[in-house]
DSSP file (Angstrom, degrees, kcal/mol; ACC not computed):
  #  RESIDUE AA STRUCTURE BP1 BP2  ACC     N-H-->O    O-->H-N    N-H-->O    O-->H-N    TCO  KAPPA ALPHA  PHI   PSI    X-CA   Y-CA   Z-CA
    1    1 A X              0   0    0      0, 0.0     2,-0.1     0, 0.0     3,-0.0   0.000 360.0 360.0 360.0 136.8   16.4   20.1   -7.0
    2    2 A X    >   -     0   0    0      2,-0.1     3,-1.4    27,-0.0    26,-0.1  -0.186 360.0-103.9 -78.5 155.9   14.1   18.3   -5.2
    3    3 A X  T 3  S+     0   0    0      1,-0.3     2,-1.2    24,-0.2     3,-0.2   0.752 117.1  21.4 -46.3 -83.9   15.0   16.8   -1.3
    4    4 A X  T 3  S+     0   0    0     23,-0.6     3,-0.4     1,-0.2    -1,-0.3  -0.580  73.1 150.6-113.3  73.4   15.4   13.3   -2.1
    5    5 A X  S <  S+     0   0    0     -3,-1.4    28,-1.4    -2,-1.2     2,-0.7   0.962  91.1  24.8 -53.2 -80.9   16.2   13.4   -6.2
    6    6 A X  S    S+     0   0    0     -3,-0.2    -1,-0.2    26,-0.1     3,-0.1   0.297  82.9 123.0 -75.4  15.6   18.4   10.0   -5.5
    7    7 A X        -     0   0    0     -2,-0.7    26,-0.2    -3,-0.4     3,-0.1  -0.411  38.4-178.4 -91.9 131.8   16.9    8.3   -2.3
    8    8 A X        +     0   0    0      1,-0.2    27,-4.9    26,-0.2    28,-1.3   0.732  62.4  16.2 -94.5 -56.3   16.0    4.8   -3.9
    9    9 A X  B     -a   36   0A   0     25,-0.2     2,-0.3    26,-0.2    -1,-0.2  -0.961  64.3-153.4-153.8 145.5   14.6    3.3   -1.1
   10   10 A X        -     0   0    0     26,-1.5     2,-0.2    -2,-0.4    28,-0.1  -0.598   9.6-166.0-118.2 135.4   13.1    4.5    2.3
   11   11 A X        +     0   0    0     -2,-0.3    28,-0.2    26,-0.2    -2,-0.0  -0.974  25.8 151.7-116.6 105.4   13.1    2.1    5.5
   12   12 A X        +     0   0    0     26,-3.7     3,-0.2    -2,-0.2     2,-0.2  -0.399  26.2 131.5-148.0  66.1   11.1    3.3    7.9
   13   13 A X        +     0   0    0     26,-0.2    28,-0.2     1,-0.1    26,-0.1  -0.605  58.6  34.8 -91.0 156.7   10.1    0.0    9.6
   14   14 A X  S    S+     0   0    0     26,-1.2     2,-0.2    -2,-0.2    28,-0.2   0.952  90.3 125.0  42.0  48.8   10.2   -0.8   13.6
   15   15 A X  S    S-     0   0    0     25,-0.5    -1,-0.1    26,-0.5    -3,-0.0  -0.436  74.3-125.1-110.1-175.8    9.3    2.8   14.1
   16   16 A X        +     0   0    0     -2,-0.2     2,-0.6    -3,-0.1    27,-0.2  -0.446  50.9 155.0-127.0  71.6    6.3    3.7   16.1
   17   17 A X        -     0   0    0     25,-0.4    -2,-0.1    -5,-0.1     3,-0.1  -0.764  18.8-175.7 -81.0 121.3    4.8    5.8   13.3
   18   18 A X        +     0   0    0     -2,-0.6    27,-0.5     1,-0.2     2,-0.2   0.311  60.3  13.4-112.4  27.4    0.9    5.8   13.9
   19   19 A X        -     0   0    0     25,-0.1     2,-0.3    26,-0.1    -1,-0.2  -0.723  56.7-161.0-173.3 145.6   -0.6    7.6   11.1
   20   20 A X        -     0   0    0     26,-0.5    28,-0.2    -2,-0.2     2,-0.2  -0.661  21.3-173.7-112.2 171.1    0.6    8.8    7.5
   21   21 A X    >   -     0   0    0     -2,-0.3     3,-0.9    29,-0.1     4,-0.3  -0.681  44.8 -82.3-166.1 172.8   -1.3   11.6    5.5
   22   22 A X  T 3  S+     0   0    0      1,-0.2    30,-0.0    -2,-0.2    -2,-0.0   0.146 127.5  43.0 -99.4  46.9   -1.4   13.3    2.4
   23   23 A X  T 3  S+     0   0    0      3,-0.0     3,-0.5     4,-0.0    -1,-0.2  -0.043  84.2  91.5-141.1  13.7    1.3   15.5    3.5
   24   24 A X  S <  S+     0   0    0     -3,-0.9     3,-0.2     1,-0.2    -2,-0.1   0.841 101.7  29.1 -86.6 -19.5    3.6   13.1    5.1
   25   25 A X  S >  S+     0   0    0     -4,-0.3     3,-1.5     1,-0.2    -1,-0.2  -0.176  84.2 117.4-122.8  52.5    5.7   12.3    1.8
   26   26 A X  T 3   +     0   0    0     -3,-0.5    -1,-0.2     1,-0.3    -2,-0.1   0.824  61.0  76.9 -86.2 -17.0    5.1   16.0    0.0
   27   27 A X  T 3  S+     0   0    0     -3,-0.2   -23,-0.6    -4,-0.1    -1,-0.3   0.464  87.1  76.9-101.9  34.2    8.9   16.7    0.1
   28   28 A X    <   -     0   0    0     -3,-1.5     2,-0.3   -25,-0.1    27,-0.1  -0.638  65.4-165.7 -93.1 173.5    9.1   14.2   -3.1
   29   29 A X    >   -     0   0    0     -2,-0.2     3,-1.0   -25,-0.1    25,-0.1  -0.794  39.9 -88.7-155.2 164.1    8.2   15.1   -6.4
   30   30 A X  T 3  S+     0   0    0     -2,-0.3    25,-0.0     1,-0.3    24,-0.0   0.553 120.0  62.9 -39.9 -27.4    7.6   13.3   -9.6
   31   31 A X  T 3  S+     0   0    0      2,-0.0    -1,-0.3    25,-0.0    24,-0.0   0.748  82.6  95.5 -83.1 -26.4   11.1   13.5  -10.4
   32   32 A X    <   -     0   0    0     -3,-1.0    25,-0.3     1,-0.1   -27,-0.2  -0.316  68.0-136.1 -86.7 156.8   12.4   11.5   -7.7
   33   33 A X        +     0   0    0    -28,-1.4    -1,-0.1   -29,-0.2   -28,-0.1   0.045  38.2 151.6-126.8  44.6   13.2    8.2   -7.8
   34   34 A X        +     0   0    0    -30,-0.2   -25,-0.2     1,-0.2   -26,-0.2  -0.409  13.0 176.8 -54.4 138.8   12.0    6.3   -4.7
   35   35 A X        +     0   0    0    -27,-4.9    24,-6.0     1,-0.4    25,-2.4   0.775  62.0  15.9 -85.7 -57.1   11.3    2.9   -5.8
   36   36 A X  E     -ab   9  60A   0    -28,-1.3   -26,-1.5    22,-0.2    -1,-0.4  -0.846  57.8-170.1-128.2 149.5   10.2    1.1   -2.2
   37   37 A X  E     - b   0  61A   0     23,-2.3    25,-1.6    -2,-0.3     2,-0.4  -0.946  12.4-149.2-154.5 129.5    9.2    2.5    1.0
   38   38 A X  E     + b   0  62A   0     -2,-0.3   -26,-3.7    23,-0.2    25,-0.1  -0.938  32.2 154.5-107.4 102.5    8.9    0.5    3.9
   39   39 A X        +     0   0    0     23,-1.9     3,-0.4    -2,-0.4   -26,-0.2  -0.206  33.9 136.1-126.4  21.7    6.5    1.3    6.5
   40   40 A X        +     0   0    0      1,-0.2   -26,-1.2     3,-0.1   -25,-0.5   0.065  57.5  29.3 -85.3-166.3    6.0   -2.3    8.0
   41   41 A X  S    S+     0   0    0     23,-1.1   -26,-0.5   -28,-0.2    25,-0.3   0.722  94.9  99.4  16.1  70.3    5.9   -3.2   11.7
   42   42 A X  S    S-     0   0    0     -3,-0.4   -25,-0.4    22,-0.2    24,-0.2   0.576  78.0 -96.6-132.5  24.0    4.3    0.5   13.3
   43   43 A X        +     0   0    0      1,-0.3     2,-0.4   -27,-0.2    23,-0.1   0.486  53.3 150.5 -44.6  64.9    1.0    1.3   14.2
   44   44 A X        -     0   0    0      1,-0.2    23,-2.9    19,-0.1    -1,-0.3  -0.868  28.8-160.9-115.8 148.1   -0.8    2.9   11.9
   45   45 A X        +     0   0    0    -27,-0.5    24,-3.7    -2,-0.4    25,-1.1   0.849  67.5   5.9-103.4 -41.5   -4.4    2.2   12.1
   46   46 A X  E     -f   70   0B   0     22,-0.2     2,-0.6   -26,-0.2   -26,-0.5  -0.841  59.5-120.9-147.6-172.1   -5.5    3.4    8.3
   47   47 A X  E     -f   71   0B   0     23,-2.3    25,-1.6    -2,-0.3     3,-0.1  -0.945  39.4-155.2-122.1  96.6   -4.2    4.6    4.7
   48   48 A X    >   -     0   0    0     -2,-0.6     3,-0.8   -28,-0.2    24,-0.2  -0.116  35.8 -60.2 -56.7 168.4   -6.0    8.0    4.4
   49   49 A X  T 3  S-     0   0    0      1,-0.3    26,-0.3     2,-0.1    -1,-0.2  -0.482 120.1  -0.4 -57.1 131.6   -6.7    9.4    0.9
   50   50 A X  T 3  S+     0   0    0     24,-3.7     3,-0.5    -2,-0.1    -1,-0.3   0.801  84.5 167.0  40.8  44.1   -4.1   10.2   -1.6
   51   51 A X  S <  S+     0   0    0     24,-1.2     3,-0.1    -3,-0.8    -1,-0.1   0.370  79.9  16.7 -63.4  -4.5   -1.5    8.9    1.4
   52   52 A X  S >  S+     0   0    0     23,-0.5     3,-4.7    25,-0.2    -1,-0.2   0.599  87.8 132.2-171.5  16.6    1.6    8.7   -1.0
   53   53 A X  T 3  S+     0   0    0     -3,-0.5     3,-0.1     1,-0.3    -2,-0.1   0.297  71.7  61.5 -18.0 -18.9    0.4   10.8   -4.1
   54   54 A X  T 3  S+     0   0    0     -3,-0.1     2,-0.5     1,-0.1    -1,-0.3   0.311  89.5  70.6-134.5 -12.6    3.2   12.5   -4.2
   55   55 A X    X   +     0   0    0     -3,-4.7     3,-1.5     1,-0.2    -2,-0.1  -0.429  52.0 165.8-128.4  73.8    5.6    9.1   -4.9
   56   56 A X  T 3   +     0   0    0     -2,-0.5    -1,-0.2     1,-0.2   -26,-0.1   0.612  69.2  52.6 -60.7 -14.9    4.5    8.5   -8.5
   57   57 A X  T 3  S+     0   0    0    -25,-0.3    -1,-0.2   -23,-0.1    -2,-0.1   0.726  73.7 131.1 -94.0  -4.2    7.5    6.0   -9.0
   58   58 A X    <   +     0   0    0     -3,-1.5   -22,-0.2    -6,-0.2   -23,-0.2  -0.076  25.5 169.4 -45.8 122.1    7.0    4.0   -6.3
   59   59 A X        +     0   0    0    -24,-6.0    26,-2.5    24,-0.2    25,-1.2   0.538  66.4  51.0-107.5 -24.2    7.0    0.0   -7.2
   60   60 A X  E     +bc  36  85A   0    -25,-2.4   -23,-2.3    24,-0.1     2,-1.0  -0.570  53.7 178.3-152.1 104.7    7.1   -1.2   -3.8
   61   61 A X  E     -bc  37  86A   0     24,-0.8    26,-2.1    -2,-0.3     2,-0.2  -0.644  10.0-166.3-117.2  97.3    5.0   -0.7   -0.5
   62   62 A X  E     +bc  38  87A   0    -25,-1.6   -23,-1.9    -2,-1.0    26,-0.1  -0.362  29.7 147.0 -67.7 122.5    5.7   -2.5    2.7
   63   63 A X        +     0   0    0     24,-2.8     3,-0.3    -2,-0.2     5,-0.2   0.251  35.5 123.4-135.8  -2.0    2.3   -1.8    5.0
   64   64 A X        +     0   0    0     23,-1.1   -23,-1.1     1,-0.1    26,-0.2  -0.069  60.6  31.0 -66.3-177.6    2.4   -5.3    6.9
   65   65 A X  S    S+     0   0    0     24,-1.6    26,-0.2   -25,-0.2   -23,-0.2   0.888  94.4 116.9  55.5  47.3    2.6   -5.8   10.9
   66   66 A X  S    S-     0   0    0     -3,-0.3   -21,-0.2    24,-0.3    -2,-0.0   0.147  80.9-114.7 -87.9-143.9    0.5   -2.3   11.4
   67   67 A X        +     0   0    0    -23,-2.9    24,-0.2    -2,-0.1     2,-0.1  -0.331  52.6 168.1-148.1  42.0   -2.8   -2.3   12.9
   68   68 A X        +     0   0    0    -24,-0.3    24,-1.4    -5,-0.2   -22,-0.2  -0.243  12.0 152.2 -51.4 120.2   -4.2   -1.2    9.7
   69   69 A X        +     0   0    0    -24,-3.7     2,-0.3     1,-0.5    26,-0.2   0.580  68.2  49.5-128.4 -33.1   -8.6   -1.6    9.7
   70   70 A X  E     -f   46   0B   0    -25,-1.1   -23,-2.3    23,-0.1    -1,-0.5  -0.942  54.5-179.9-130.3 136.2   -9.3    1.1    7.2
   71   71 A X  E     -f   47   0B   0     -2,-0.3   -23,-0.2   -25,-0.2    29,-0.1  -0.974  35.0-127.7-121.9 142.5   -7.8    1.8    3.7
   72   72 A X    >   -     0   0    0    -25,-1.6     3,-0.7    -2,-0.4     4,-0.2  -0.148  28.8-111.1 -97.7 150.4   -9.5    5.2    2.1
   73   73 A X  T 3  S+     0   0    0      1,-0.2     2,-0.7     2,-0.1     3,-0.5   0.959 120.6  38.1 -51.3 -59.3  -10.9    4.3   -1.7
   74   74 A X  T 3  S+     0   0    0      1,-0.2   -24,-3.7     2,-0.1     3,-0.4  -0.351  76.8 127.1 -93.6  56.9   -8.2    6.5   -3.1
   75   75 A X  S <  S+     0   0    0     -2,-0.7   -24,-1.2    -3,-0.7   -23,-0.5   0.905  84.0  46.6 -68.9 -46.7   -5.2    5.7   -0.6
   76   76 A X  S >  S+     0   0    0     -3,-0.5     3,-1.1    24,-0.4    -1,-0.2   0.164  75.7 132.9 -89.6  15.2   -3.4    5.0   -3.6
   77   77 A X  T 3  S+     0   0    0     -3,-0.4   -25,-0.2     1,-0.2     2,-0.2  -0.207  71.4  29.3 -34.8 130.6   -4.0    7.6   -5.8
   78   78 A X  T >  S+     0   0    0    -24,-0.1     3,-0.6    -2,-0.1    -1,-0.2  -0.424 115.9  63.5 115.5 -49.5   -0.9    9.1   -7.5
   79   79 A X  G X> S+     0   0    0     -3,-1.1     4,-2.7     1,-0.2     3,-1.1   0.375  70.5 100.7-100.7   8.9    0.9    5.7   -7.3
   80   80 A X  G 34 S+     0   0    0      1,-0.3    26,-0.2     2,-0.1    -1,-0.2   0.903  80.3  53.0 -68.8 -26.8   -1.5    3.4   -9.7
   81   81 A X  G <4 S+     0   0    0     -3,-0.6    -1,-0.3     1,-0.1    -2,-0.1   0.471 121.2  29.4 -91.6   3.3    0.4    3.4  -12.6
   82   82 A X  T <4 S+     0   0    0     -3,-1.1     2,-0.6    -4,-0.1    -1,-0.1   0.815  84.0  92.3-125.5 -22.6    3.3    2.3  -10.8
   83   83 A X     <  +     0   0    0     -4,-2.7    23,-0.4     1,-0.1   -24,-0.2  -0.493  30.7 155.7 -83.2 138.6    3.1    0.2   -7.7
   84   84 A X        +     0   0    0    -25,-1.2    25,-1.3    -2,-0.6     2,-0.3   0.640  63.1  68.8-124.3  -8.1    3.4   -3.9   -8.1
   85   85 A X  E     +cd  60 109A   0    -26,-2.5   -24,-0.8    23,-0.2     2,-0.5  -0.856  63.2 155.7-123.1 109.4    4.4   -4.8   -5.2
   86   86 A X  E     -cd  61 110A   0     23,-1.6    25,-1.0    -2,-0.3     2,-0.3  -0.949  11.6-178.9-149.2 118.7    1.9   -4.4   -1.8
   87   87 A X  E     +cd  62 111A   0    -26,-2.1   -24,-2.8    -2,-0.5   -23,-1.1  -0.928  18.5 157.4-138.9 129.1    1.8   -6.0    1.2
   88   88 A X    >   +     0   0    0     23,-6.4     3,-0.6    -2,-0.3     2,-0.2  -0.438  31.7 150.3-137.5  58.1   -0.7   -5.4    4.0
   89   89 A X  T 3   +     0   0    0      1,-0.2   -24,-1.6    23,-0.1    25,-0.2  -0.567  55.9  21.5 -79.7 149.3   -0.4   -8.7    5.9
   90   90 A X  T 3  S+     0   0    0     23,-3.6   -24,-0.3   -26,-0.2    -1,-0.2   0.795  92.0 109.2  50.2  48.4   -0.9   -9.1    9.6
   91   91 A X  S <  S-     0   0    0     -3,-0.6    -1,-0.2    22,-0.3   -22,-0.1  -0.210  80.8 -93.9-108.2-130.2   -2.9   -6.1   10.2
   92   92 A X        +     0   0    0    -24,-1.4     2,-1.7   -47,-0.2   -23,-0.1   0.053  55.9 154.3-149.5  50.5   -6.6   -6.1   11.0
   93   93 A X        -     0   0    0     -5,-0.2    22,-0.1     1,-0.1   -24,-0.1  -0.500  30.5-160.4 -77.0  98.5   -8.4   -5.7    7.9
   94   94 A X  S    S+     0   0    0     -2,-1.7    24,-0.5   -25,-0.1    25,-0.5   0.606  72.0  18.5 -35.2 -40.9  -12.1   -7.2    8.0
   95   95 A X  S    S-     0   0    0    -26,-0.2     2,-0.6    22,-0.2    21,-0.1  -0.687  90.6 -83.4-137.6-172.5  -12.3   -7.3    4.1
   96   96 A X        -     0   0    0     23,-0.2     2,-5.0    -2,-0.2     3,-0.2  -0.829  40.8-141.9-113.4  93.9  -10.7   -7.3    1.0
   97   97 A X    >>  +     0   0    0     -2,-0.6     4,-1.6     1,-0.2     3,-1.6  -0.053  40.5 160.4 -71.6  86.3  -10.3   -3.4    0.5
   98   98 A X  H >>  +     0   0    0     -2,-5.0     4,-1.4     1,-0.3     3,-1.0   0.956  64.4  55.4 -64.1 -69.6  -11.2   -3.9   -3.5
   99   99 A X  H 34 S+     0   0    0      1,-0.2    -1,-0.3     2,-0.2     4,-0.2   0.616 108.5  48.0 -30.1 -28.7  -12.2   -0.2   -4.2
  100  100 A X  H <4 S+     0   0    0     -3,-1.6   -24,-0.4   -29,-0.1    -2,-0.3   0.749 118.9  41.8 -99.9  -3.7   -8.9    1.1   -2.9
  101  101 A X  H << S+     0   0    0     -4,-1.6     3,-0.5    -3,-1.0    -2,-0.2   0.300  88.2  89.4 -42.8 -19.2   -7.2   -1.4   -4.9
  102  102 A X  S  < S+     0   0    0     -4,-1.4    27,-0.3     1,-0.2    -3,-0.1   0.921  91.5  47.8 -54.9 -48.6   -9.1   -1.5   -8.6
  103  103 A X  S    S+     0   0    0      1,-0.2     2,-1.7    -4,-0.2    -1,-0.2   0.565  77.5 103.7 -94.4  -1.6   -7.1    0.9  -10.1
  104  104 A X    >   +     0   0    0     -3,-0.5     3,-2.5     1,-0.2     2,-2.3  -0.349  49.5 168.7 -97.7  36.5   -3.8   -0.4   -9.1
  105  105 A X  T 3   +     0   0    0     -2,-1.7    25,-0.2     1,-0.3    -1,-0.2   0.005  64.7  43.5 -68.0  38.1   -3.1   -1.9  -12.6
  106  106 A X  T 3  S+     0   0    0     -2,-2.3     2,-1.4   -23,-0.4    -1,-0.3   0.079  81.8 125.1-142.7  12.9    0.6   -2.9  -12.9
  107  107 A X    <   +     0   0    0     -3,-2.5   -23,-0.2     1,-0.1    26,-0.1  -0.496  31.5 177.5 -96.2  98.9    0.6   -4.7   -8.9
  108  108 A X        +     0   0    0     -2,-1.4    26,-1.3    24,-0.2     2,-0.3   0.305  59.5  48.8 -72.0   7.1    1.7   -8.0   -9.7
  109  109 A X  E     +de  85 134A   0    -25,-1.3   -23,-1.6    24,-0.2     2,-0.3  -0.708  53.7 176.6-163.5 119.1    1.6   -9.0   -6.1
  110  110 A X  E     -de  86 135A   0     24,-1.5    26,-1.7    -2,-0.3     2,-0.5  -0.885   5.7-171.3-149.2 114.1   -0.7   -8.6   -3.6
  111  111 A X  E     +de  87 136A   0    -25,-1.0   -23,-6.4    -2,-0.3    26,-0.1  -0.912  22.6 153.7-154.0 128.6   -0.4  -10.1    0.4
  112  112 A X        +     0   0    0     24,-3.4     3,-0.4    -2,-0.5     2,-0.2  -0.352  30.5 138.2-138.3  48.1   -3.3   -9.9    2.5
  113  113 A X        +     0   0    0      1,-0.2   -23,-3.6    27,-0.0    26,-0.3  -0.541  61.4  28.0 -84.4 136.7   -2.2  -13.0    4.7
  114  114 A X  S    S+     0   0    0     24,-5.0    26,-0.3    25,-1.3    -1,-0.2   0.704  91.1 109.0  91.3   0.4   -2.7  -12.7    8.5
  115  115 A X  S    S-     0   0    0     -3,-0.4     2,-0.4    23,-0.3    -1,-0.2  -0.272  78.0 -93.9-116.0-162.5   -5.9  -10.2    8.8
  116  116 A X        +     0   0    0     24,-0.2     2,-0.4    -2,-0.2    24,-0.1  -0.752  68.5 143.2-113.6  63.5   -9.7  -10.8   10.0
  117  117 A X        +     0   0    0     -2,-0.4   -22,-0.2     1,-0.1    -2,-0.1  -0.908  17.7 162.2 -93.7 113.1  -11.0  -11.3    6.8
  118  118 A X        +     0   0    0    -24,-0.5     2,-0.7    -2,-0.4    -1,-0.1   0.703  52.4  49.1-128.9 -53.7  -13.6  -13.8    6.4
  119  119 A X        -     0   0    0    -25,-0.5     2,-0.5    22,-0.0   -23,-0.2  -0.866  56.6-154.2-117.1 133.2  -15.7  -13.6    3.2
  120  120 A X        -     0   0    0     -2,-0.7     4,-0.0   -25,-0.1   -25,-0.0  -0.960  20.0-139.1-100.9 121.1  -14.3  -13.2   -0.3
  121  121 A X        -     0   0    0     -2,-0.5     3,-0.4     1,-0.1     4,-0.3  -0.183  18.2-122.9 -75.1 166.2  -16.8  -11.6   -2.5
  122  122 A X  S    S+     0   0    0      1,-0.2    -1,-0.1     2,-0.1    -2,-0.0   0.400 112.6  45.8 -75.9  -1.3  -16.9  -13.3   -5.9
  123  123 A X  S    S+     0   0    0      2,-0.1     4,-0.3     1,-0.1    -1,-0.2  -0.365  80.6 110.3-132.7  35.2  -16.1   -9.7   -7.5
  124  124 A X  S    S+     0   0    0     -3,-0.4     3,-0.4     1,-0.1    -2,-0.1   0.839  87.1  28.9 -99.7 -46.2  -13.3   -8.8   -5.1
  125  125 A X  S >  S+     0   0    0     -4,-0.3     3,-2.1     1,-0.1    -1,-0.1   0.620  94.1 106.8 -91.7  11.7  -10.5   -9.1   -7.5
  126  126 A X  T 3  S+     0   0    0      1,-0.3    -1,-0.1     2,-0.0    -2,-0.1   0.811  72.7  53.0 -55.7 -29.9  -12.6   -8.1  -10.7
  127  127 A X  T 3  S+     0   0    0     -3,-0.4    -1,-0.3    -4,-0.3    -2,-0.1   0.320  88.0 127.1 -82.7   3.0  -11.4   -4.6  -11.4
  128  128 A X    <   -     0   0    0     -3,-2.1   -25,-0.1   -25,-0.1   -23,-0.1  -0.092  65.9-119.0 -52.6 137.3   -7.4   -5.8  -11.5
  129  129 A X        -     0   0    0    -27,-0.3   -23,-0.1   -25,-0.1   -24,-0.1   0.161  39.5-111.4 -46.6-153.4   -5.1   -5.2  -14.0
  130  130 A X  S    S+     0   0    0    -25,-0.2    -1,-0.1     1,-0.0   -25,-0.1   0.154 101.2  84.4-131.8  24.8   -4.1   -8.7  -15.2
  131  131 A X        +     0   0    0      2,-0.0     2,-0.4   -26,-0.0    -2,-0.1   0.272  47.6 113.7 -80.7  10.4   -1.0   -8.6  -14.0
  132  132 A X        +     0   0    0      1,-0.1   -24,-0.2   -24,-0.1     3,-0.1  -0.612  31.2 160.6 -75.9 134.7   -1.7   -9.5  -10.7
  133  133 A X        +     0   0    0     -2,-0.4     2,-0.5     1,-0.3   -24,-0.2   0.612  63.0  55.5-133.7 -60.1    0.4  -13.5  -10.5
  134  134 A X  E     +e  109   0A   0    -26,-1.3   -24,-1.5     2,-0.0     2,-0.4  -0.643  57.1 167.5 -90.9 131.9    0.5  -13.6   -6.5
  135  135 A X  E     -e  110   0A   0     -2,-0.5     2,-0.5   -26,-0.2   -24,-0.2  -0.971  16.4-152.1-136.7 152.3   -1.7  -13.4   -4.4
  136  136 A X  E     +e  111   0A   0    -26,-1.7   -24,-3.4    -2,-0.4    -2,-0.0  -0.691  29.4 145.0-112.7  87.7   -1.9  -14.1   -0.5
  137  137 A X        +     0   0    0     -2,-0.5   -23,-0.3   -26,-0.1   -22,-0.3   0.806  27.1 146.5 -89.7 -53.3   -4.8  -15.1    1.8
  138  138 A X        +     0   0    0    -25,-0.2   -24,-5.0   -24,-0.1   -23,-0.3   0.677  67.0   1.6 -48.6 149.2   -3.3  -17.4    4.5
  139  139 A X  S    S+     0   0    0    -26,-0.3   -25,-1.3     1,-0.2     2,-0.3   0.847  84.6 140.3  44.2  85.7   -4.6  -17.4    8.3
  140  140 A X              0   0    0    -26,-0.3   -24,-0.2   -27,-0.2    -1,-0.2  -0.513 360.0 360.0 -80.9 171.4   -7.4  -14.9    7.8
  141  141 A X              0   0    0     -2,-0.3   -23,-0.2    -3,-0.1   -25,-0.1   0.379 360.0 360.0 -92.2 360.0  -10.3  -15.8    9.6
């Protein structure tokens, strides 16, 4: 049986985690049935490649209040077909990271409120499922 078969949902907010990997959530499996993981207010600076691969049911991922600048194309490999809810507000992301985001086709919510981002490309949301219904820009720059 795998470590956390029943864990629904992981809080691991107002920690001072500064960096995740793709080995940080390896003792889940496919089977298990984290929903949400919360990672918000710690200092991690970027979302490495395949960073949560490993928590294919995941639906909801708290990333705001980090110091987040860089998200890897494939940060969210493993998890596209499932996550909808994604929020990377108040860190200090410059753009709209669209590539690691394309493929992300069930995320019905999106909050990118609170970063340095300045220009929206006209193609920035093109590759989205069409379930995306919220989305959040406020006080970027």
């Amino acid at each position: 049986m795998p470590l956390f078969f029943k864990l629904f949902k992981l809080q691991l907010h107002e920690n001072r985690i500064t960096s995740i990997d793709v080995n940080t959530f390896k003792g889940f499996s496919a089977s298990d049935s984290l929903d949400a993981l919360n990672l918000a207010s710690n200092n991690i600076k970027e979302i490495p490649e395949k960073s949560f691969q490993s928590l294919s049911s995941l639906n909801s991922l708290a990333l705001e209040k980090n110091r987040i600048s860089a998200i890897h194309p494939f940060a969210f490999q493993g998890i596209e077909d499932s996550l909808e809810w994604l929020t990377l507000g108040d860190n200090i992301l410059n753009s709209i990271p669209s590539y690691a985001l394309q493929n992300l086709t069930r995320l019905r919510q999106l909050d990118l409120r609170g970063n340095n981002i300045t220009i929206v490309e006209e193609n920035s949301f093109k590759d989205f499922g069409g379930n995306l219904k919220f989305l959040y820009l406020k006080n970027n720059r």
